[in-house]
BATI-918578 format. One record per residue (C-alpha): residue number from 1; z, x, y. Coordinates in steps of 0.001 Angstrom, whole numbers, plus 500000, padded with zeros to 6 digits. Layout:
REM residues N
{r NUM; {Z; X; Y}}
...
//
This chain:
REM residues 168
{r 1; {826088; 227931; 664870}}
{r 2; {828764; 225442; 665544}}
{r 3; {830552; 224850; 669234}}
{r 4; {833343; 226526; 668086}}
{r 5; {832261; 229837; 667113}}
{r 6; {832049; 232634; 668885}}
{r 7; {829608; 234449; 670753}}
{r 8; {829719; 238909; 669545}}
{r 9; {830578; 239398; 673017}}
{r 10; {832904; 237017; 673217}}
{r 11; {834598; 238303; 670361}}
{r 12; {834781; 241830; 671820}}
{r 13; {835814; 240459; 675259}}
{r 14; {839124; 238711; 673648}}
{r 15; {839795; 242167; 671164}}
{r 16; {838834; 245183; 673251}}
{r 17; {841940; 246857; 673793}}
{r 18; {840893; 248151; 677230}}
{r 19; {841436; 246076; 680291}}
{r 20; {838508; 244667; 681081}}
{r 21; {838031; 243555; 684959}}
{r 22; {835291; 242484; 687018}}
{r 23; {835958; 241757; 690997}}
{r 24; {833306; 240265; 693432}}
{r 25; {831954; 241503; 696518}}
{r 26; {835570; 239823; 698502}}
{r 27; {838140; 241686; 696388}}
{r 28; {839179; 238473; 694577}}
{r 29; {839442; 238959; 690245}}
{r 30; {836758; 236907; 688853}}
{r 31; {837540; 237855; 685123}}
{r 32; {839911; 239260; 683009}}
{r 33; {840119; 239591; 679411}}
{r 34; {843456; 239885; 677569}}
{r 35; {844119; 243341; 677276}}
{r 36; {844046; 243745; 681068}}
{r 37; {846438; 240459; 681031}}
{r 38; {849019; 242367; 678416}}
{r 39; {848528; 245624; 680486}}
{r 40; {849834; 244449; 683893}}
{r 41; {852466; 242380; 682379}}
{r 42; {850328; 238683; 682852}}
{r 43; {850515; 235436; 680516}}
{r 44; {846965; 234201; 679900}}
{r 45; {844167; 234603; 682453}}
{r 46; {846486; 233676; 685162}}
{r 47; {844837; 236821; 687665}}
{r 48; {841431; 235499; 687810}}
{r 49; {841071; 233778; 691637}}
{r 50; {843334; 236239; 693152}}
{r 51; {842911; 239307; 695438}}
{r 52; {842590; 242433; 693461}}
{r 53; {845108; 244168; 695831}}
{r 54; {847707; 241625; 694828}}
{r 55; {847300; 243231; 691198}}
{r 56; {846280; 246751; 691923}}
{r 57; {848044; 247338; 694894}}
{r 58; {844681; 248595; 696542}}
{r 59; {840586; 248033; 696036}}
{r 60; {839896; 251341; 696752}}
{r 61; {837761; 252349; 694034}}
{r 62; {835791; 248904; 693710}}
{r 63; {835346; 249384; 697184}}
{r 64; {834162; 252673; 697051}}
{r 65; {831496; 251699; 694356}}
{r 66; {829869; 248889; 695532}}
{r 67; {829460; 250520; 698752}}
{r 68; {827678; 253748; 696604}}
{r 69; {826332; 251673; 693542}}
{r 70; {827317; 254480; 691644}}
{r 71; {829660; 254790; 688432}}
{r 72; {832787; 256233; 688712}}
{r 73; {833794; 257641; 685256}}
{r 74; {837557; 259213; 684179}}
{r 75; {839484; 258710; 687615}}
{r 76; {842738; 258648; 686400}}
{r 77; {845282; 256071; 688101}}
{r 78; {848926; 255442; 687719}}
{r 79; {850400; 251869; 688432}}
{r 80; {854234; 252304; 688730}}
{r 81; {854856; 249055; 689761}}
{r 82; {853482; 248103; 686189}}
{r 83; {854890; 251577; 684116}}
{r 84; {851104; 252012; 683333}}
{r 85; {849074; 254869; 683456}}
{r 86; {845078; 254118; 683137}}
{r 87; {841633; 255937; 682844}}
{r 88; {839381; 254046; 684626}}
{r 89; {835238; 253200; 684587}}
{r 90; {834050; 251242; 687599}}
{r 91; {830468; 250335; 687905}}
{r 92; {828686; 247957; 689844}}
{r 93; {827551; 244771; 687445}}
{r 94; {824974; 243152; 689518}}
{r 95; {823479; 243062; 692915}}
{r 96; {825797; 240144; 694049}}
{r 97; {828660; 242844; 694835}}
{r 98; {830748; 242186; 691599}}
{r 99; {832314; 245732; 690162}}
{r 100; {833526; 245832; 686936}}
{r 101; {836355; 248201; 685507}}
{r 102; {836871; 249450; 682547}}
{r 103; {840718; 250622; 681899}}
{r 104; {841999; 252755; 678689}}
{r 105; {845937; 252840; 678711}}
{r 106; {846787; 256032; 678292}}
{r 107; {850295; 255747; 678924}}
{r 108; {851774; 256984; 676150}}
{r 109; {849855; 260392; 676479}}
{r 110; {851179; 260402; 680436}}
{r 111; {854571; 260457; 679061}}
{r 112; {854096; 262938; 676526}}
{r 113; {852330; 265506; 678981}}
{r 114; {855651; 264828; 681611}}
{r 115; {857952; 265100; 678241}}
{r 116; {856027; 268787; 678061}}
{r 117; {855746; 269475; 681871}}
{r 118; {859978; 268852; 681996}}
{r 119; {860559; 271038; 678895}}
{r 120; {858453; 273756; 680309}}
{r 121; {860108; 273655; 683569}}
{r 122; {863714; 273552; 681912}}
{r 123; {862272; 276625; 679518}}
{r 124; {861168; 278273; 682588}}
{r 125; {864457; 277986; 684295}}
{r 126; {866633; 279217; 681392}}
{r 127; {864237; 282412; 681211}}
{r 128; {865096; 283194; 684595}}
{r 129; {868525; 282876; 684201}}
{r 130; {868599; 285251; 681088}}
{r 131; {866468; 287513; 683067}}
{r 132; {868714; 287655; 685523}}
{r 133; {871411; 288316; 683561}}
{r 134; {869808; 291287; 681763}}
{r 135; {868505; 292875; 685440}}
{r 136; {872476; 292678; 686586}}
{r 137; {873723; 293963; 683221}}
{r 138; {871138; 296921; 683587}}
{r 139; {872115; 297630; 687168}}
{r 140; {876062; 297562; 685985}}
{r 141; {874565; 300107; 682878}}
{r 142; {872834; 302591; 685952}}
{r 143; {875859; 302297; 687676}}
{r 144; {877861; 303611; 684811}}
{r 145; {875502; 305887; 683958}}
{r 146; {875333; 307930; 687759}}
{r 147; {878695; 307491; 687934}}
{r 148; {879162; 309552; 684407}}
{r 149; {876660; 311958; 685603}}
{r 150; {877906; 312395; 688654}}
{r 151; {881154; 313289; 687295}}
{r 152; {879596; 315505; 684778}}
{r 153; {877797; 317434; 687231}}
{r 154; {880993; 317766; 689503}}
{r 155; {882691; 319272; 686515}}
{r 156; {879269; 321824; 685686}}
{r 157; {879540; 322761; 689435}}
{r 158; {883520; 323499; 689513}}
{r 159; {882695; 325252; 685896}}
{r 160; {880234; 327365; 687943}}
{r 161; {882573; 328281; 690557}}
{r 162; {885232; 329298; 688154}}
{r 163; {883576; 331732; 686063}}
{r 164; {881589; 332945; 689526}}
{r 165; {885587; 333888; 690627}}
{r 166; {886514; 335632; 687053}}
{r 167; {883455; 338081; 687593}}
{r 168; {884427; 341859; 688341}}
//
């Protein structure tokens, strides 16, 4: 093997699509691979050195595991600052403190679920609306209808009186 190829795992490092992120035991990026770079808007590995919370507005999570040394898997995150929406694996990677973090962009499926959640509520709100509609038109049709019946019995009960005068 020659200096210049490269290692499998290097290889899947530079193509993973996922954001790839490890942080040490002080908050500060160690590594990055390129998806993560493309993900919150970064030219080259320009992150690496600085404070996680300068990138991720908080160190929450990583905090969170290396204090438990315990996985987190699925913990879904949104990023406005960046327009990104993430599901995220942190683990620790090593007993010097570093966390690593897995991100899958999921963006695009954020946006279609809010896409659904606004045409449901705008669905929801015409329904009313023709619901209400039908409820007033019903009351105007019971209104009509007592008032007919009202009248009709007024006439039955002057009928009544009429023919109770005509008897012998």
């Amino acid at each position: 093997m020659t200096g210049d190829e490269k290692t499998f795992w290097e290889v899947l490092w530079e193509y993973d699509p996922n954001g790839l992120v490890a942080v040490d035991s002080q908050g500060i990026i160690r590594v990055v691979n390129p998806a993560f770079c493309r993900m919150f808007g970064f030219e080259g590995p320009v992150v690496s050195g600085r404070p996680v919370t300068e990138i991720l507005d908080d160190a929450e999570i990583f905090d969170e595991v290396r204090r438990s040394r315990q996985a987190i898997v699925g913990r879904e995150r949104h990023y406005p600052r960046h327009n990104l929406y993430v599901k995220q694996v942190v683990f620790p990677a090593g007993d010097d403190g570093v966390v690593a973090c897995i991100m899958v962009n999921m963006t695009d499926e954020w946006r279609q679920r809010e896409r659904l959640r606004t045409i449901t509520r705008e669905s929801l709100a015409k329904m009313e609306r023709v619901v209400d509609r039908q409820m007033k038109v019903a009351q105007e049709i019971a209104g009509l209808l007592g008032e007919t019946t009202a009248e009709t019995k007024l006439t039955l009960l002057e009928l009544t009186r009429m023919l109770e005068q005509e008897k012998p």
